[in-house]
N, C-alpha and C positions, 0 to 999 in steps of 0.2 A: 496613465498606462495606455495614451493612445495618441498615435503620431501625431493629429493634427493638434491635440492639445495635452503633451506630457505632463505637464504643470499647470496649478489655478490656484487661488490665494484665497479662495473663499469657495463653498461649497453650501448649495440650498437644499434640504428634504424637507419632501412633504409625503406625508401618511409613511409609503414604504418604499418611496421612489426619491432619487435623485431629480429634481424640477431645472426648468430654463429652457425657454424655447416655445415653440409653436405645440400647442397644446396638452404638455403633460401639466400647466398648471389647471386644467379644470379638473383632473382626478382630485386633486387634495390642495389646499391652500398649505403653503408653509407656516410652523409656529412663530413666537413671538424669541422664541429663545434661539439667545448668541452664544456659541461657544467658541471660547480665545485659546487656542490651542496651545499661546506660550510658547512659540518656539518650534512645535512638536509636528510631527508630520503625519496626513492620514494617504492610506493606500487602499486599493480593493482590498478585502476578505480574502484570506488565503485559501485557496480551494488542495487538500490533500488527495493526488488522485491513485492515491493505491492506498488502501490501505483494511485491514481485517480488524472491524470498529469492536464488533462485539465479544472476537477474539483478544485485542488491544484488553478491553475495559475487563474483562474478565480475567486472562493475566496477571492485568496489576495487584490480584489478591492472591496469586499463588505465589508456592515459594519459587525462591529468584535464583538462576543457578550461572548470571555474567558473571564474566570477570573470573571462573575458576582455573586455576593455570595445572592441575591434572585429577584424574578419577579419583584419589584420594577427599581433595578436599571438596569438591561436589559431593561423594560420601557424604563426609563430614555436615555437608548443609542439610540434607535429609536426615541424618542420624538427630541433627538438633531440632528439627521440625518436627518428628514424627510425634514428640509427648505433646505437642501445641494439636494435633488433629485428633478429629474424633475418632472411634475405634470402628464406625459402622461407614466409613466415609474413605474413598481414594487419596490418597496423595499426590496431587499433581504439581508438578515443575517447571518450569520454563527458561530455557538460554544458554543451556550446557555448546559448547563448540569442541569435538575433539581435536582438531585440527590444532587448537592454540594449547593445548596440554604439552607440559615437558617430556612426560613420557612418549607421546605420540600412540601410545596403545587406544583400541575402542574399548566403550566401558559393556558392560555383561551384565545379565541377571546374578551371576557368583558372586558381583562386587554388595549386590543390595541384598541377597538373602539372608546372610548370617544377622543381621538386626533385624528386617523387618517384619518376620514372621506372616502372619495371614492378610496384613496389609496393602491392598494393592498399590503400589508404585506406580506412577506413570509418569516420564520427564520427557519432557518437548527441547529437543534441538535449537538453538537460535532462528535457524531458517525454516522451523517448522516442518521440514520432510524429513525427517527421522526420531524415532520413538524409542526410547529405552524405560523398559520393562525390567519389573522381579518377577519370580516364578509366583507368586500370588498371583497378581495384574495377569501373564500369561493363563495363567489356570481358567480366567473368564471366557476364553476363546474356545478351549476344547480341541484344541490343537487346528482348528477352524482359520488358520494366516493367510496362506497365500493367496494371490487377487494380481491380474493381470494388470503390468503396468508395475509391479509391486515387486518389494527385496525382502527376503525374510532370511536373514544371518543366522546362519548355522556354524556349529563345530567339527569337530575331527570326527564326531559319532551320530552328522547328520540332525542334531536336538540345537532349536533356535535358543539362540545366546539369548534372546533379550532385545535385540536391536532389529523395529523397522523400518522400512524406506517406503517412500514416495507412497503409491494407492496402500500400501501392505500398514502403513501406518493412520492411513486418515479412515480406512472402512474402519479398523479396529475400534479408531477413536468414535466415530457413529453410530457402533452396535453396543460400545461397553461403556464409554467413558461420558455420564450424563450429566447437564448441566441440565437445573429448570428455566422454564423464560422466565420465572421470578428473580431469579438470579442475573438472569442476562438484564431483564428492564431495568435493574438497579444499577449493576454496573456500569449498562449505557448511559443510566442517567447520570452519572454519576462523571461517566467518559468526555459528556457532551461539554459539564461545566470547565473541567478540563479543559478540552478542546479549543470553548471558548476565550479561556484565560492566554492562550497560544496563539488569537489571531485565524484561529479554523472559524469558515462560517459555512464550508462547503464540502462532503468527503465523496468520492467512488468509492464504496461499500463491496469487498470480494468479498463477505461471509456468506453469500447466497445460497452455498451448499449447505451449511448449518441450518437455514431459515431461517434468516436475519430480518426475513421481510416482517413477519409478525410484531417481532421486538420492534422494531420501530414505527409499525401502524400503532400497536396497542400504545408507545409512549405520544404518538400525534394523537389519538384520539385523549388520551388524557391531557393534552395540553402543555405536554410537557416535551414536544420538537422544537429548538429550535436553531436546526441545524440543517443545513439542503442534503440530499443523499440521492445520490445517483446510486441503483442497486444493481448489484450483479447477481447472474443466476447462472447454476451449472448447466454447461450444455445439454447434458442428458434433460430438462425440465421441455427442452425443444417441441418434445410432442402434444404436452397438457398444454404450450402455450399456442401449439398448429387447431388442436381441437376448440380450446375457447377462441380464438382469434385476436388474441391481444397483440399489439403491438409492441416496440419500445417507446416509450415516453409515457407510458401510463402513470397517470397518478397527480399529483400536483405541487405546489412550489415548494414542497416540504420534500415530500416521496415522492420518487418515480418508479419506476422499473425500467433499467437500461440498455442493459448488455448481458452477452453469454459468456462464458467464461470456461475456458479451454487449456489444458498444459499439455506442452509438448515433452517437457523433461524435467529433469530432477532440478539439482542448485549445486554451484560450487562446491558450501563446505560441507557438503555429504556426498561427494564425489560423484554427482550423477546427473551429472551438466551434460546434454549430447553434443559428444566433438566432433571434427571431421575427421577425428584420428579413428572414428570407431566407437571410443569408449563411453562410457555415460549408460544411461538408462532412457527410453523409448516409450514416452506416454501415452502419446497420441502420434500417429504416422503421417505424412504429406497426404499421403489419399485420401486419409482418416480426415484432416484435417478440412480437405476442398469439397469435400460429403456434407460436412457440418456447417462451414460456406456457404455455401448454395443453398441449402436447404434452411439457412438460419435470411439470410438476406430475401430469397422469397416468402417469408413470413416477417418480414422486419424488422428484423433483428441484429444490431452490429456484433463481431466478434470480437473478443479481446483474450487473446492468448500470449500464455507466459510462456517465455523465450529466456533461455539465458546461455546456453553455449553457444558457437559459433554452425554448429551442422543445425541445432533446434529455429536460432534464428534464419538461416538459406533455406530452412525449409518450411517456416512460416510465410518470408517473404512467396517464397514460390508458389505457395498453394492460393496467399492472396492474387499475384498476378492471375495466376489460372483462373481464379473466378472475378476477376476485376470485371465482367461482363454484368454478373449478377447484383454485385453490391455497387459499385457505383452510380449509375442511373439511378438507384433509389436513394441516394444520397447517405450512406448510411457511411460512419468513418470509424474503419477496423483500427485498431492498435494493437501492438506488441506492447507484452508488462518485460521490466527490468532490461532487456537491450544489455545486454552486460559483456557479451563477448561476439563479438563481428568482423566477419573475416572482412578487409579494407575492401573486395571486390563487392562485396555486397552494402558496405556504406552507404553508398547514392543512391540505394535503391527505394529508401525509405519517403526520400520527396518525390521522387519519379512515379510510384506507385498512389503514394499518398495516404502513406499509414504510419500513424502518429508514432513515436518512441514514447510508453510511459515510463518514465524512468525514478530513479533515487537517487539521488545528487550524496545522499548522508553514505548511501550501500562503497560508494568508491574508499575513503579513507578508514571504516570499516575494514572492507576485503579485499586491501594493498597484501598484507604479508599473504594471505592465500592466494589471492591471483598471482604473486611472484613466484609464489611455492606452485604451483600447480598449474598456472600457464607461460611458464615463462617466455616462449618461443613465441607466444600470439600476442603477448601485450600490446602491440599497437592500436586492437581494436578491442582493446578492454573496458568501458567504461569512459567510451571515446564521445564527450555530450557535446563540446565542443564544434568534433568534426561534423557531429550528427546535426550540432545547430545551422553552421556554416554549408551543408550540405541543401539546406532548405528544408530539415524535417522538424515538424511542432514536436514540441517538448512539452509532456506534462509532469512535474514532479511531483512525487508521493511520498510516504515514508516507508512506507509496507511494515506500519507497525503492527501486530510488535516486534518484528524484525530490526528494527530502527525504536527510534523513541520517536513520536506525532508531538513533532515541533518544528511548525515550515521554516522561520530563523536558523533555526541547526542547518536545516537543509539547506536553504542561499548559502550559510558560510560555503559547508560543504564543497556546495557547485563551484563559488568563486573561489576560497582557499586549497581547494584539495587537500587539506588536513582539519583535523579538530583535536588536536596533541599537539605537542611542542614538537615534531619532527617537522620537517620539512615536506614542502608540498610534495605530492604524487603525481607525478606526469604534469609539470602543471600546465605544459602544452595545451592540456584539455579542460583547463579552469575557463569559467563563463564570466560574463562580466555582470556587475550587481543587476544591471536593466534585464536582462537576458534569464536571468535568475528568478527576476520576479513576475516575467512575462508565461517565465515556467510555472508558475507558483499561483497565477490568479488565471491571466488569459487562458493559457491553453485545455486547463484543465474544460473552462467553459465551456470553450470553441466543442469539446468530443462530448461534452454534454447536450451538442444543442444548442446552446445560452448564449453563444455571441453576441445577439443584440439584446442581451438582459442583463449577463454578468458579467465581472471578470477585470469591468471597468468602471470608473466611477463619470459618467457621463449622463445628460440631462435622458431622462425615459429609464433609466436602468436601475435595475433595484438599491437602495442605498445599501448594500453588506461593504462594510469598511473596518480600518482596523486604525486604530490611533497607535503613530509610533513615537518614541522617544524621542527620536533624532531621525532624519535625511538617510536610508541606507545607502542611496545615491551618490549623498555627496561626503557622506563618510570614509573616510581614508578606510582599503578593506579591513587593512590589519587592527581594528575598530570594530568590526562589526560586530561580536560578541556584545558591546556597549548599547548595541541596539537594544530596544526592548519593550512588549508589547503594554499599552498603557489602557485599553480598554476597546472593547468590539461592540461595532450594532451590524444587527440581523433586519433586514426589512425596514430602517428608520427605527427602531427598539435599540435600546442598550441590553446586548446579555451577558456584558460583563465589566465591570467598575465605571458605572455613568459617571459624568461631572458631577459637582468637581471635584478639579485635582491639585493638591500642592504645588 
């Protein structure tokens, strides 16, 4: 993964480093052990640079609500869950999309009362900004919804159906809906093995608002990290980090603390993407936005704000330019999450300015039928990574699970096929090529971390995280790639998942 040397036939570690050259053999002498790969190919570590880790791993134990095609049989998946939960205990959900329902109606607290009685219901959206509630679950609140930035659905008589959007759903979730960090340390631990069995040796962490930081000190100090995390924290944290004086990069090879983290608007498939039609929902404002800037980069702090309509991104770019005074001398490299719809005027703007696209290469073949359904007049700048490469802007790809599943493999197809179904590519104008994919998938994520000259590559001083693959994704005919498949990962020179040997 690096121009002057994309390929090498043999690869030396010692201790936790990559060796060869002018003095990284005096850190650690190499061992005596050869491994024959067989044919098989090693790459850097896949770095996942979006993604809600603790959200992801906790998920994976609620009930599951993809793939339902309308309000009925999402019912139906509740109705079968509920004698599986305890009676002193919520019910929560994850993946409902209304959008892909045949009825095309939203669902309502009226669909879940008639069975669930005193039980509070809570079901999470696929994109996570919208909450559907029974009148139990509602009852916790005290009629206590509405929150600036936030949609609270109501009926004909003014009384919320059941459904919230964007802030109106996630305060709810922080005042009523409790997880313990016992819960969460498990599940992460639990996430990590996961993770690693996928080729992850690296993620950007958005749970920051949750306070995802503890969960993963408390699992490094047990000895049981090992996995790198770049952390994100809610902007609002801006103050307690002005009064102690931290920086970004605190922390060490394991944890850091990285970035702030900022949203301008809603998502696609909850209709509150801000367009330049008007429509959408209004998180954070351009002012709002170059306040938080400024004030975040003279305390050191990069920004990274989620963008996904076409007026949310013209008016991220813009408030970065405006303060490109403050944040660039101190070297600090803002990004935009998801990039998903951009008006073509503002495309080039992203390497001119110099603020990265973190993107999901899986999110395009995903939200082909909804971006055709609901933008159809803008498509050209949908999901455009492509133009965004060729433009000159770094690419870092993530999954934004659980919005996706955290599996960077999925995600190269993704990027290069623009399908993961038997349909035919989407736009495939904008399909990347495998190098390009995987440049997204290790380098870039590095590069916003900092890590350029540590990770991201497998070259002599840089730490050894690599990933053993089956086959060349390279030199794989694409329509192959699937075939690819990960054979075992080290962290730091450590195997943390399937050491030699191998069959």
């Amino acid at each position: 993964m690096d121009a002057s040397l994309p390929t090498t036939a043999s690869l030396a570690v010692a201790g936790p480093l990559v060796v060869g050259g002018v003095g990284t053999h005096e850190l650690a002498l190499p061992s005596p052990d050869r491994v024959d790969l067989g044919g098989r190919c090693v790459v850097p570590g896949f770095a996942d640079a979006h993604v809600h880790f603790p959200t992801w791993a906790t998920v994976r134990r609620h009930l599951r609500l993809e793939g339902c095609r309308s309000v009925s049989e999402a019912v139906e998946r509740v109705r079968g869950a509920l004698p599986h939960e305890p009676a002193d205990r919520w019910l929560v959900g994850y993946g409902w999309r209304s959008a892909d329902w045949r009825d095309g109606r939203e669902p309502s607290r009226h669909d879940l009362d008639p069975f669930t009685g005193d039980t509070p219901v809570a079901l999470w959206a696929k994109d996570d900004h919208s909450l559907w509630l029974n009148s139990a679950a509602l009852g916790h609140a005290g009629g206590n919804l509405a929150v600036a930035g936030g949609v609270v659905e109501t009926d004909e008589n003014g009384e919320p159906t059941g459904l919230l959007r964007e802030q109106a759903a996630w305060r709810f979730r922080e005042r009523h809906i409790r997880v313990s960090e016992d819960e969460y340390v498990e599940a992460v631990r639990e996430g990590i093995r996961i993770a690693h069995a996928r080729g992850v040796t690296a993620v950007h962490d958005k749970d920051g608002w949750l306070g995802a930081a503890p969960i993963w000190q408390r699992l490094h100090s047990e000895g049981g990290l090992s996995l790198r995390v770049w952390q994100s924290l809610p902007h609002e944290a801006l103050p307690q980090l002005e009064s102690l004086g931290l920086r970004s990069g605190i922390g060490d090879d394991f944890f850091r603390l990285g970035y702030l983290k900022v949203f301008m608007d809603g998502t696609l498939g909850s209709r509150t993407a801000r367009m330049l039609d008007g429509s959408g929902v209004t998180i954070t404002t351009r002012t709002e936005l170059e306040e938080i800037v400024t004030r975040a980069s003279r305390a050191g702090w990069p920004v990274a704000v989620h963008a996904i309509g076409n007026a949310a991104n013209r008016e991220a770019l813009d408030a970065f330019e405006r303060t490109r005074g403050e944040w660039r001398p101190r070297g600090l490299r803002p990004r935009i999450e998801h990039v998903q719809l951009v008006n073509l005027e503002d495309l080039p703007r992203f390497a001119h300015l110099g603020v990265a696209c973190s993107v999901q290469f899986s999110h395009a073949p995903s939200d082909r039928d909804l971006a055709e359904r609901f933008w159809p007049d803008v498509l050209d700048g949908a999901y455009a990574f492509r133009s965004l490469q060729e433009s000159g802007a770094l690419l870092a790809n993530g999954s934004d699970a659980p919005i996706e599943e955290l599996d960077p493999l999925l995600g190269i197809r993704a990027g290069v096929l623009r399908t993961l179904d038997a349909r035919p590519a989407w736009r495939p104008e904008q399909a990347l090529s495998v190098e390009r994919a995987l440049e997204a998938s290790t380098v870039g994520p590095a590069w916003l971390s900092g890590d350029e000259r540590r990770r991201g590559r497998l070259l002599p001083g840089f730490l050894a995280d690599l990933v053993v693959l089956s086959r060349d994704p390279v030199a794989s005919p694409p329509e192959e790639l699937a075939e690819v498949a990960v054979v075992a990962t080290m962290v730091g020179g450590r195997w943390v998942h399937n050491p030699p040997p191998w069959d």
